[in-house]
C-alpha positions as a printed NumPy array, in Angstrom:
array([[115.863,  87.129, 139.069],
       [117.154,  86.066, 135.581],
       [114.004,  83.901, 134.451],
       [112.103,  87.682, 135.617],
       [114.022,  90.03 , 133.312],
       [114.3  ,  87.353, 130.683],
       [110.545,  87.16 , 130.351],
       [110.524,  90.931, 130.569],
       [112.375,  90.781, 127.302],
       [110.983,  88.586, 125.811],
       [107.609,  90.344, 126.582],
       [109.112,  93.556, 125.257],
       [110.239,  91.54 , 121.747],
       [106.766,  90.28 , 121.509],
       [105.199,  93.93 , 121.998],
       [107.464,  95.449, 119.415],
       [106.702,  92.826, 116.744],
       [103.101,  93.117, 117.063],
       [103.215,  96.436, 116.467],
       [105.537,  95.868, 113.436],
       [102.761,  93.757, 111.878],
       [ 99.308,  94.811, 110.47 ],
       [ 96.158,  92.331, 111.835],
       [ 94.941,  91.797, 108.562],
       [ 92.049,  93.293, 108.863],
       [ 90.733,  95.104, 105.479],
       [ 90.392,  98.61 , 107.278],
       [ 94.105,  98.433, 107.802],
       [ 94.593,  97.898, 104.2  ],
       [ 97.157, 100.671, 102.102],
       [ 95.707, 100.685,  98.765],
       [ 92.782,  99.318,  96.655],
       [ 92.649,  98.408,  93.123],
       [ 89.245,  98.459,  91.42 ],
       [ 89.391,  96.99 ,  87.771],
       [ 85.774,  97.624,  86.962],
       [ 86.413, 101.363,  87.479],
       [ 89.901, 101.332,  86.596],
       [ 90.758, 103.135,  89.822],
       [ 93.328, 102.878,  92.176],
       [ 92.856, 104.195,  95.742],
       [ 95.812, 105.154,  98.268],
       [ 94.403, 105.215, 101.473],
       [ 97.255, 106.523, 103.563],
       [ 97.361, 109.271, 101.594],
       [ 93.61 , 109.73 , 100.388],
       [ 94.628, 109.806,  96.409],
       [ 92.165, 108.609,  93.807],
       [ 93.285, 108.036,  90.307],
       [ 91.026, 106.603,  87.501],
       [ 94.195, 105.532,  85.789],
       [ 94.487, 102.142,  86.712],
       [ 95.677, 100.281,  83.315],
       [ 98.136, 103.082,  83.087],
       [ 99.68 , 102.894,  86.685],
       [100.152,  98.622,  86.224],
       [101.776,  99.461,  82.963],
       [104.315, 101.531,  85.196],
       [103.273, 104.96 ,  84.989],
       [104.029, 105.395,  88.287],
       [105.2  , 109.223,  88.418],
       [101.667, 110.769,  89.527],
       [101.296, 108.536,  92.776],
       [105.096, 108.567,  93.562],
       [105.435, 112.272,  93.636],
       [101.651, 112.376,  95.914],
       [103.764, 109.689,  98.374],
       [106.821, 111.625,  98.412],
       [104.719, 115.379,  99.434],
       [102.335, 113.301, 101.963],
       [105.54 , 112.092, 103.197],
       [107.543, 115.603, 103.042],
       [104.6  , 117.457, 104.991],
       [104.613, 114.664, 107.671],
       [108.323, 115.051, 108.255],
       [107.653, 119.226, 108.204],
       [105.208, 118.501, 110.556],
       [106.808, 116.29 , 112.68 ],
       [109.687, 118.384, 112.874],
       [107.637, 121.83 , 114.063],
       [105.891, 119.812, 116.623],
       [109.346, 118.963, 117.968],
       [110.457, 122.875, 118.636]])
């Protein structure tokens, strides 16, 4: 009976870390940086800038405030879907 619910958890630790971790593969990928076009892509998001010099030189605000309303109408929608 123990070695059974022991390998249960230990299945159950092995499900929940492979979810926790990305395979790698490029379409699972969060953002793309193309020097030759000085763009930078968010893909979680779908954001675009052509502002890539400025954003590695830490001008950051534009694509911090597009995270933090992606993020805002997830939680807004999250929460309606919930009453």
């Amino acid at each position: 009976i123990y070695d059974k619910e022991h390998q249960k958890y230990i299945d159950d630790i092995a499900a929940r870390r492979k979810t926790m971790v990305s395979t790698g593969d490029r379409s699972a990928k969060i953002r793309t940086y193309n020097y030759p076009q000085g763009r930078i892509s968010d893909h979680r998001i779908g954001l675009t800038l052509y502002r890539l010099e400025s954003v590695l030189n830490g001008d950051l605000d534009e694509l911090i405030d597009a995270l933090i309303t992606a993020d805002t109408a997830e939680k807004l929608k999250s929460d309606s879907a919930e009453v």
